[in-house]
N, C-alpha and C positions, 0 to 999 in steps of 0.2 A: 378766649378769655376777655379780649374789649369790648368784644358782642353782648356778654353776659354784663360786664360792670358796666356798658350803655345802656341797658336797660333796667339792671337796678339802679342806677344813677337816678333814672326820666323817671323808677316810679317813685321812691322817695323824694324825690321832688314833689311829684304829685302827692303824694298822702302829707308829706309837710304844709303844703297849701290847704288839704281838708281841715288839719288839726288847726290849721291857723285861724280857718273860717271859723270853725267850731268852736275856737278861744278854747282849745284843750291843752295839754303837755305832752310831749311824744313818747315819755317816759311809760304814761300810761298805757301804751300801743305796741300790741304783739305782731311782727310780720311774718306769718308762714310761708315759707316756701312749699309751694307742692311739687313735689319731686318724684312723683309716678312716675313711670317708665323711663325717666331720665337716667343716663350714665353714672357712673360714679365722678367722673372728669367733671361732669357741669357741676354735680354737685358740690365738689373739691373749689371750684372755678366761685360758688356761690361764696359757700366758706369763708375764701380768702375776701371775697367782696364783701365780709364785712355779719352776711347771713346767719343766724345762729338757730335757727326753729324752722324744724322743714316734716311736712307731712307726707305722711305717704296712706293707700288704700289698698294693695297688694300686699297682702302678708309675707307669702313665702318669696317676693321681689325685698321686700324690705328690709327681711331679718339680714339676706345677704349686705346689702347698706350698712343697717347698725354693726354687724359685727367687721365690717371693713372702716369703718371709722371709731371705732373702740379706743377710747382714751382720750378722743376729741371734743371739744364744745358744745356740740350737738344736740342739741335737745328733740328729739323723735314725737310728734304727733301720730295717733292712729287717726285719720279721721274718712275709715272707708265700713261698709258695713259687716256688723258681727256677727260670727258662728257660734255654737257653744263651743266647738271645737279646736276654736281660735284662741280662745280666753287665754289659755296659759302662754302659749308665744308671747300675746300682745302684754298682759301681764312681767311677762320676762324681759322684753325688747325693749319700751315702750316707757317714755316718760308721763303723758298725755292720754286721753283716750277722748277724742269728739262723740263720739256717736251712741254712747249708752243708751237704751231707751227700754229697757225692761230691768227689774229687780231681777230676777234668773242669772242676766248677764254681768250686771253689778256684783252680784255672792260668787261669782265663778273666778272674774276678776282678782277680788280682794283674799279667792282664797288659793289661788296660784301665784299670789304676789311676793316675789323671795320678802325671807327675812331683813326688816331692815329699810322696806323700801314701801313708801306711799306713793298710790297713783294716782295725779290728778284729775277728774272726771268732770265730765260734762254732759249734761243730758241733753239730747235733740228733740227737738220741740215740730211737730209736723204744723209748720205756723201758719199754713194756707189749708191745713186740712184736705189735700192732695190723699186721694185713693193709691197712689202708686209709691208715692215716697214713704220712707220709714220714719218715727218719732210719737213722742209721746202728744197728746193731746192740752190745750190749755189748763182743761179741770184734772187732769190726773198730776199737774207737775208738782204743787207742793207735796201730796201725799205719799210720791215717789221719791222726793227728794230728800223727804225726811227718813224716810228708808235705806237708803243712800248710805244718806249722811250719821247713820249707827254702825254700818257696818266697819270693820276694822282694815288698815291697810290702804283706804283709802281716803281723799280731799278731794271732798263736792267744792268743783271751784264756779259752776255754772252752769249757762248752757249753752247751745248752739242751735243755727238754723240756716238751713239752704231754703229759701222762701219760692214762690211759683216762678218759673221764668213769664214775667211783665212787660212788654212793650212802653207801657206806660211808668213811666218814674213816679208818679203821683201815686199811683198803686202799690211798686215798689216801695217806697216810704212809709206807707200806711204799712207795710208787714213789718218794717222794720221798728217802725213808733212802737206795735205793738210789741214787739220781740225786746225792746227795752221798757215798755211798763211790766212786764213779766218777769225780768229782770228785777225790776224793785221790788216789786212784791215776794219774791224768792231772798232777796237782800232783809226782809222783813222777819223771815224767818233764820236765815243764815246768812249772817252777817260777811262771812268770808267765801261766801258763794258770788260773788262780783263782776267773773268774767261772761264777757258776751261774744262767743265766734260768730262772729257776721260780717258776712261780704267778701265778694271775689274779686278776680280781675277786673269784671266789667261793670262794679256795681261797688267797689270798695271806699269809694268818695262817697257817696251817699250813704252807705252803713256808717263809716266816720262819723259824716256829720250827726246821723242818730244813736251814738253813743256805743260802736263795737271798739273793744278792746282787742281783740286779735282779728284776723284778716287773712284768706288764705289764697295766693296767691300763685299760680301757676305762670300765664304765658306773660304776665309784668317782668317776671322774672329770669324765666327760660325762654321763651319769645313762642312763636307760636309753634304747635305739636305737628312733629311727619305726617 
């Protein structure tokens, strides 16, 4: 347990110091936990430290999670890639969804989503135009968004982006500058489209300073993976 509150301790530290640089409010600042393959224990351990938003990419790992912490504070990100197959779990499970990046997956979503219940979306943007990664491309995002943002059951809240792994920080910056003019221009047309998932462990000072609202945070949090 001191393991885990030492290191979310050191890293809200550190993102306090980004927001500060940045002259933001921390209010505005989503900390995900990623909580893949971790125990339930850490994530219990997280909880009490305070953690309230935790992702996961393992469906059938997770849904065991969500329904072991059933009645709790917990708000569940999906943010691992989607199946058609998956839809209605994640749909059912699932506060969040990262990863949207086709209308197909969007209709399947909102039409397995119980009564009663909107689910937050976000579209991933392939912001380095990367052959291997998944996401929508720059010209296709408002057109998809506004498609999106008709269908029923759900709230287009943004979007997201895992940018190229960079060497270079200056590099790194430029995807992300770009990933928030992207951001305004989608703010252009929906207004309450606002959120921007970006940045990791190793790179989540820098997405800060370029305007990410949420943050998705694995070994800051859980320390480093077996």
């Amino acid at each position: 347990m001191l393991e885990i509150q030492k290191k979310i301790s050191t890293t809200l530290k550190s993102i306090e110091e980004s927001l500060n640089f940045s002259h933001r409010d921390n209010k505005t600042l989503k900390i995900i936990a990623v909580s893949k393959k971790k125990p339930i224990e850490m994530i219990s351990q997280a909880l009490e430290a305070g953690i309230l938003n935790f992702g996961e990419n393992y469906l059938q790992e997770s849904i065991e999670k969500v329904k072991f912490f059933k009645g709790s504070k917990i708000i569940w990100h999906f943010i691992g890639s989607i199946q058609s197959n998956k839809c209605k779990d994640i749909a059912e499970n699932f506060d969040w969804v990262h990863t949207v990046d086709r209308i197909k997956t969007a209709k399947l979503l909102s039409k397995f989503c119980p009564n009663g219940k909107r689910l937050n979306i976000l579209i991933q943007i392939n912001i380095d135009s990367e052959e291997t990664k998944s996401g929508v491309s720059e010209n296709e995002l408002i057109d998809i968004a506004m498609e999106i943002d008709n269908l029923p059951n759900l709230n287009l809240k943004g979007i997201m982006v895992i940018p190229e792994n960079k060497e270079d920080k200056n590099d790194l910056s430029e995807s992300f500058k770009k990933t928030f003019l992207l951001s305004n221009k989608l703010q252009m047309k929906i207004k309450t489209a606002d959120e921007i998932s970006m940045g990791m462990s190793g790179d989540y000072n820098l997405a800060i300073e370029n305007g990410s609202t949420m943050v998705r945070i694995g070994t800051g949090i859980f320390g480093e993976r077996n």
